[in-house]
N, C-alpha and C positions, 0 to 999 in steps of 0.2 A: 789637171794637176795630179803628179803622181807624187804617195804618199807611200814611203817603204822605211824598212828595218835596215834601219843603218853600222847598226851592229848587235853583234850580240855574244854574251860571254854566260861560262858557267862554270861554278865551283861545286866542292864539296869539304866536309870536315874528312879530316885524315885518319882516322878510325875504321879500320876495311874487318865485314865484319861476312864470313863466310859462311853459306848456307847450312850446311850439314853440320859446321859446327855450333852454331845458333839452334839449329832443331834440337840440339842431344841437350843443350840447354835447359830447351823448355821443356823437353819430356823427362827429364831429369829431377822437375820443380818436386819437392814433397806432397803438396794437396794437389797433384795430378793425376785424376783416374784414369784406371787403364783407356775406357774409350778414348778419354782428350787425348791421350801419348798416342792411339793410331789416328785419331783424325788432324793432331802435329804432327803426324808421319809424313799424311796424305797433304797436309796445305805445303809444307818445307818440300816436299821432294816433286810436287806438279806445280810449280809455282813458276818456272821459267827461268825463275831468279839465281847466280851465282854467286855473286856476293852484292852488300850495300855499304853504303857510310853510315857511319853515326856519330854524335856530339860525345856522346858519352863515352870518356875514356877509361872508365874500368874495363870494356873488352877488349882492351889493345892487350895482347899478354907481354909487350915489351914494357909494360911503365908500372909502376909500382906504386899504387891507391893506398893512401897510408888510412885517411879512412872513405872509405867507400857507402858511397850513397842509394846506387843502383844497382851495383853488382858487385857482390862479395865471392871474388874468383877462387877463395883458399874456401871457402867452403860449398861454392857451386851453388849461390844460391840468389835470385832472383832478388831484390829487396822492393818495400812497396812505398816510397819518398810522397810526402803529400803533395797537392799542389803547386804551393809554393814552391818548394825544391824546384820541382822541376820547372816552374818558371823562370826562378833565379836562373840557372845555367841557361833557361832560353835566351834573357835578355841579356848575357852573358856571349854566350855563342853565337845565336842569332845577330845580334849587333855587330858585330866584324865581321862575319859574311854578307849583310847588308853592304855595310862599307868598301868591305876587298870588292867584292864581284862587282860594284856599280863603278870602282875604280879601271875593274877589267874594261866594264862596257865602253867607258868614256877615253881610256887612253891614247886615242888619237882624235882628240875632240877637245874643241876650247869650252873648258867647262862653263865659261860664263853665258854661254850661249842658252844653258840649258832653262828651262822657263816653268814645267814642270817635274815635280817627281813624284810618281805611282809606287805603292810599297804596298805588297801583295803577301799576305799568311793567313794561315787558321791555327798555329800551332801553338803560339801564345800570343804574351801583349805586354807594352810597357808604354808608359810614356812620361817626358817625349819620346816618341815613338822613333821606328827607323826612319822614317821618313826625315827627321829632324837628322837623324845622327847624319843621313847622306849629307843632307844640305851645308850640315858644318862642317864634317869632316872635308868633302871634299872641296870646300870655299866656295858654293854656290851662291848668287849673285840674291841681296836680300829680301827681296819681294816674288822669290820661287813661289811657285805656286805647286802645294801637296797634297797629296789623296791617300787614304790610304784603304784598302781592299781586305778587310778582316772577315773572318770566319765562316767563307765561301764554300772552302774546298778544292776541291780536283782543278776543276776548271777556271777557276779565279783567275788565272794569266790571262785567257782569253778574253774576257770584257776589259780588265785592265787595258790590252792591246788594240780592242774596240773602243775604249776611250783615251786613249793615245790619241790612235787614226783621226777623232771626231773634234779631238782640239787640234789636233795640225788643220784639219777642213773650216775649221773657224777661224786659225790664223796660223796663215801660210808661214809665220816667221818659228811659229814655236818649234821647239825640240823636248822632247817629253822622255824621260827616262822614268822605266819600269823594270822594278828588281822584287822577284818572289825567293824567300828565302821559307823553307820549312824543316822542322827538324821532330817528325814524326815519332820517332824513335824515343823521343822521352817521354812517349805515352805508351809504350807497351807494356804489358805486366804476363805475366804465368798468371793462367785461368784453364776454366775446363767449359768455357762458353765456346762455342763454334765462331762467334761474330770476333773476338778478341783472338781466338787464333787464326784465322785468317788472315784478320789486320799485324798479328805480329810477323806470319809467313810476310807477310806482302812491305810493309811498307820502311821506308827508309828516310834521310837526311839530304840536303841537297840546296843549292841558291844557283838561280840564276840572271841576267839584266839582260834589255832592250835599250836599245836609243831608237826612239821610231821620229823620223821628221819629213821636212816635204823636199822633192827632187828624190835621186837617186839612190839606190844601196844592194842589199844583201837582195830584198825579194820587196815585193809595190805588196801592199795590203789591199785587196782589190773589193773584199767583200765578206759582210758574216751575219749571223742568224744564230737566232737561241730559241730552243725548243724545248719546253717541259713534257715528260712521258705522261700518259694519262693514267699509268698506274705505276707504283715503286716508290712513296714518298717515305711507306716504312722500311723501305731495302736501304737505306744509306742515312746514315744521320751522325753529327758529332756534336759530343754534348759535356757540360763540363763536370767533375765530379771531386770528392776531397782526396780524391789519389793520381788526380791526372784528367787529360779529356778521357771521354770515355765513345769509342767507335762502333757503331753499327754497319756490320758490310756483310748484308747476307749472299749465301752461295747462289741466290737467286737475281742478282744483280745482271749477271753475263745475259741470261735469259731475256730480261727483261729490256736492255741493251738489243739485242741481236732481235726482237722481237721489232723492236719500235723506232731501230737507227737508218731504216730505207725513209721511212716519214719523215722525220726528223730532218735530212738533211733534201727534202722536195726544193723547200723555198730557195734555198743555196746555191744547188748546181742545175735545178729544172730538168731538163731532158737529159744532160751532160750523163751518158755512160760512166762509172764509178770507174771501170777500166783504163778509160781515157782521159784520166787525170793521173798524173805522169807521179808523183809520190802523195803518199798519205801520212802524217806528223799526226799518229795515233795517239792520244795518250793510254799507253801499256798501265790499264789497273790491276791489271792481271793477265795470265796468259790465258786462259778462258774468255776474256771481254776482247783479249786479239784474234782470238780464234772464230769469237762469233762474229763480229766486224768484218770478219775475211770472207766467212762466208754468206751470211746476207749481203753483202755489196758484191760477194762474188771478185772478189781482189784478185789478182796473182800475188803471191806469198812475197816477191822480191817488192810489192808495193808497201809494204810492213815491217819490209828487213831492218830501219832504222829503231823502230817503237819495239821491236825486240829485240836488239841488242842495247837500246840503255837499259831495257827492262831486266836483261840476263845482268849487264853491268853494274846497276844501281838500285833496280828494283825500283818502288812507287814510291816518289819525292812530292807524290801530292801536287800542290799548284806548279809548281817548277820544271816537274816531268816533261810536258809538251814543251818546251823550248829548249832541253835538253835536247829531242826528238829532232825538232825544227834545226837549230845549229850541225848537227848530223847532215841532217838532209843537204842542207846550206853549202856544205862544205863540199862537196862532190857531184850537186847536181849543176845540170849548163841553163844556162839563158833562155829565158822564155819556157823551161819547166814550169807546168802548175802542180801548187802541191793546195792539197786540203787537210785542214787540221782542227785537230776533233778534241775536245775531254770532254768528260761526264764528273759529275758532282751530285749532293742531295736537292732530289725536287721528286724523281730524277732527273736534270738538270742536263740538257746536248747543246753543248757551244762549240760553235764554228766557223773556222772561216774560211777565205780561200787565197792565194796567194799568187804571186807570179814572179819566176828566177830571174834577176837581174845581170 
């Protein structure tokens, strides 16, 4: 019984938000010391990244914020909205991106088919949740059955997509849609911490869905594994505070990654040469965690070329990134390609699977 990705679709908010002009931003903030403005030099300019999205439209400089929450453009200044705020616009923004993108996933598909639905973020919460909103908005049949996958992380798509696979393996009839939606980016703030400027070089807004069922599609889900590092549970942590979440991502992460990602993936591919698995659906947390990835598995660079160009395009959409990745890949690779597909999260946390082009 083969069990594949039937489709798959991805969004983004329409707020295109440009590297270099993001950095003069933050080294611009008033309580920024000289160190933070070169070590925002050094995260904004080696980060891989060219531009991202974000929810938040006071950096569109086409639209005119009458009052402004986050960013007060006439006077260049960063603002620091509690919690809440920034939740409201989550549940606000987040909730139509749930919606649209699951409508992408599903538009060639009799929605009443659908049996579950998977709803994957870390970046807030509401409820009823998205999960609910899919179910109604798109007229899903009354006894859907919902999960929802909060405050995971990176990797969160990944298991979500291991428990797709493992209810289609329970019942051949089901069709499981999963849609990660995150919108990073209303937790960044101007600081002179190292961990907060890296997370603001790095990370960005993004949604994306799955339809995974049984028979034929995009790529057969063939196989995955989850592996915790045995050291780095303080290198990555997210955590909630009265201004926002608050991110841990130290510059020790890559290390620690490139250190421990040939174990990590033993169970997975066994003997299988890293080389002769035909693409790799990295998730890009950075250009350093690609870079070391390339080089302990020893990659050739065009095995990576997809995780580095959503990375240059969108930058780190958190859980949604890898199937950004994966549709890339999707879209150009032939039949019977295997690709393997990777994210990392807090633990440190290596989830993975492996797949086969249909």
């Amino acid at each position: 019984m083969t069990i594949s990705i039937a489709s798959l679709a991805t969004r983004t908010p329409d707020t295109v938000l440009h590297q270099p002009t993001v950095r003069d931003v933050f080294a611009s903030q008033p309580a920024v010391s000289r160190l933070a403005q070169r070590l925002i030099s050094t995260s904004f300019d080696q980060s891989g990244i060219e531009t991202r999205r974000s929810a938040i439209v006071e950096f569109d400089e086409s639209l005119d914020v009458e009052h402004p929450v986050f960013y007060d453009r006439e006077a260049g200044l960063l603002l620091s909205p509690g919690t809440e705020a920034r939740n409201d616009l989550y549940t606000e923004a987040a909730g139509k991106l749930f919606v649209d993108t699951a409508r992408d996933a599903t538009a060639n598909l009799d929605t009443d088919t659908i049996t579950h639905v998977i709803t994957v973020s870390c970046t807030g919460f509401f409820a009823p949740g998205p999960d609910y909103l899919i179910a109604r908005e798109l007229g899903l049949r009354p006894n859907v059955q919902r999960y929802n996958l909060g405050f995971m992380g990176c990797y969160a798509s990944m298991p979500a997509l291991r428990l797709a696979q493992q209810l289609c393996a329970a019942d051949p009839d089901a069709v499981v849609l999963v849609v990660s939606v995150e919108l990073c980016t209303l937790h960044v703030r101007a600081s002179n911490d190292p961990d907060q400027i890296i997370a603001s070089s790095l990370f960005a807004d993004g949604a994306a869905a799955a339809v995974v069922h049984t028979g034929s599609g995009l790529a057969s889900l063939d196989a995955f594994d989850t592996r915790v590092t045995p050291t780095g549970e303080e290198a990555m942590a997210w955590t909630i505070g009265d201004e926002g979440f608050l991110m841990v991502l130290s510059s020790y992460v890559p290390h620690i990654i490139g250190e421990h990602i040939t174990g990590a993936l033993g169970g997975l591919i066994d003997d299988t040469t890293p080389r002769d698995i035909t693409h790799w659906a990295l998730h890009p947390g950075g250009r350093s965690i690609v870079d070391r990835v390339e080089a302990a598995l020893e990659l050739d660079p065009a095995q990576l070329s997809a995780s580095r160009a959503v990375l240059r395009e969108f930058g780190n959409m958190s859980s949604a990134t890898v199937l950004f990745v994966l549709e890339r890949i999707l879209a150009d690779a032939e039949a019977g390609d295997s690709v393997c597909a990777l994210a990392f999260g807090p633990g440190l946390t290596v989830e993975s699977a492996l797949l086969t082009v249909q």
